[in-house]
C-alpha positions as CSV (number, residue, x, y, z in Angstrom):
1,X,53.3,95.3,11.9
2,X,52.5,92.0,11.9
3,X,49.2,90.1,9.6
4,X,46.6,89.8,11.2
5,X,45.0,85.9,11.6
6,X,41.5,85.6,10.2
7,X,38.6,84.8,11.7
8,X,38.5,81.3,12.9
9,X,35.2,79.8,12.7
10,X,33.6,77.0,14.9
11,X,34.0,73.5,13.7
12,X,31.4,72.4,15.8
13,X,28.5,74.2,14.1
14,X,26.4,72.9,11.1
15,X,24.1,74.3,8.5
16,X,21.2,76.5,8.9
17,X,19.1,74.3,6.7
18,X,20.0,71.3,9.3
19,X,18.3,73.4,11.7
20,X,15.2,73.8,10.2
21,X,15.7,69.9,9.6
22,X,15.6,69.2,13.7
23,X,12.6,71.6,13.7
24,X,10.7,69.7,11.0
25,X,11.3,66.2,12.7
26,X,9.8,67.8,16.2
27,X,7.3,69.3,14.8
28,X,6.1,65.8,12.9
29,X,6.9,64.5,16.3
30,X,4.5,67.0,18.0
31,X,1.9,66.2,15.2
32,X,2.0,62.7,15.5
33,X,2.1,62.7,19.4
34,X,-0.9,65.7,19.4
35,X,-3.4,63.7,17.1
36,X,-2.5,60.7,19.7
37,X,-2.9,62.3,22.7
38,X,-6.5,64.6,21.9
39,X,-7.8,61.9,20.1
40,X,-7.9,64.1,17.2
41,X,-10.0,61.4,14.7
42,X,-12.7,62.0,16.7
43,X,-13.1,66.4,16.6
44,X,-12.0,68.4,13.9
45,X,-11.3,71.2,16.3
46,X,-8.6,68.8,18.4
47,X,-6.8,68.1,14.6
48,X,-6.5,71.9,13.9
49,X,-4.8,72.2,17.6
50,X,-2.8,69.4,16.6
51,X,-1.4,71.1,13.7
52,X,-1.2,74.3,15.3
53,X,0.6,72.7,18.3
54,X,3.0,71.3,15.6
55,X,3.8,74.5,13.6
56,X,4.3,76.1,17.3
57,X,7.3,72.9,17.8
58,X,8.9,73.6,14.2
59,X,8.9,77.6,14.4
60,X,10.2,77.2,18.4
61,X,12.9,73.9,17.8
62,X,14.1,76.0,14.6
63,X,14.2,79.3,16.3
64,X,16.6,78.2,19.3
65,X,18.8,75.7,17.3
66,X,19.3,78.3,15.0
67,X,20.0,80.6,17.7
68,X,22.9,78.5,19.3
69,X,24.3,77.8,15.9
70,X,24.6,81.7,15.8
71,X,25.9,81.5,18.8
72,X,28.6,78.7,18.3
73,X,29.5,80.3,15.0
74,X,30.6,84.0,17.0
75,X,32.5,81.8,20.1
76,X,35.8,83.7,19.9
77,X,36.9,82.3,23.7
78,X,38.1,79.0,22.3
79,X,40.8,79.9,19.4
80,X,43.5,78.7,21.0
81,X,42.9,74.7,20.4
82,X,46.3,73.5,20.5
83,X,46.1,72.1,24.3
84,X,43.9,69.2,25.1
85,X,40.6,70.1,26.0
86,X,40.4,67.9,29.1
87,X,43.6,68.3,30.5
């Protein structure tokens, strides 16, 4: 019987924590656009929304890049790598 290969894992995945990186750079982006567009220096209530909006970005940004890294991590379909990819 003959060894089975190992698991080969995804080069074209990064780090969890990079992530949650991207999701922290929207959601700044979300802040700073948000107290922009509502004119937040002028209402208190429009700079809680702003931050609000922005926690929304970083939780929802992380959540699906994480979820695609999963995702690229399990892709079994491509093992074979030895042709060129566009043939």
């Amino acid at each position: 019987m003959a060894p089975s290969k190992p698991a080969k894992k995804s080069t074209s995945t990064v780090s969890y924590k990079d992530t949650l990186k991207v999701g922290l750079v929207c959601g700044i982006a979300v802040l700073i656009l948000a107290i922009i567009v509502t004119r937040a220096w002028q209402d208190h209530t429009a700079f809680g929304f702003a931050f609000v909006y922005a926690g929304i970005a970083f939780v929802a940004v992380s959540l699906v890049a994480s979820l695609l890294n999963w995702v690229m991590r399990n892709d079994t379909q491509n093992d074979d790598q030895t042709y060129p990819i566009l043939k």
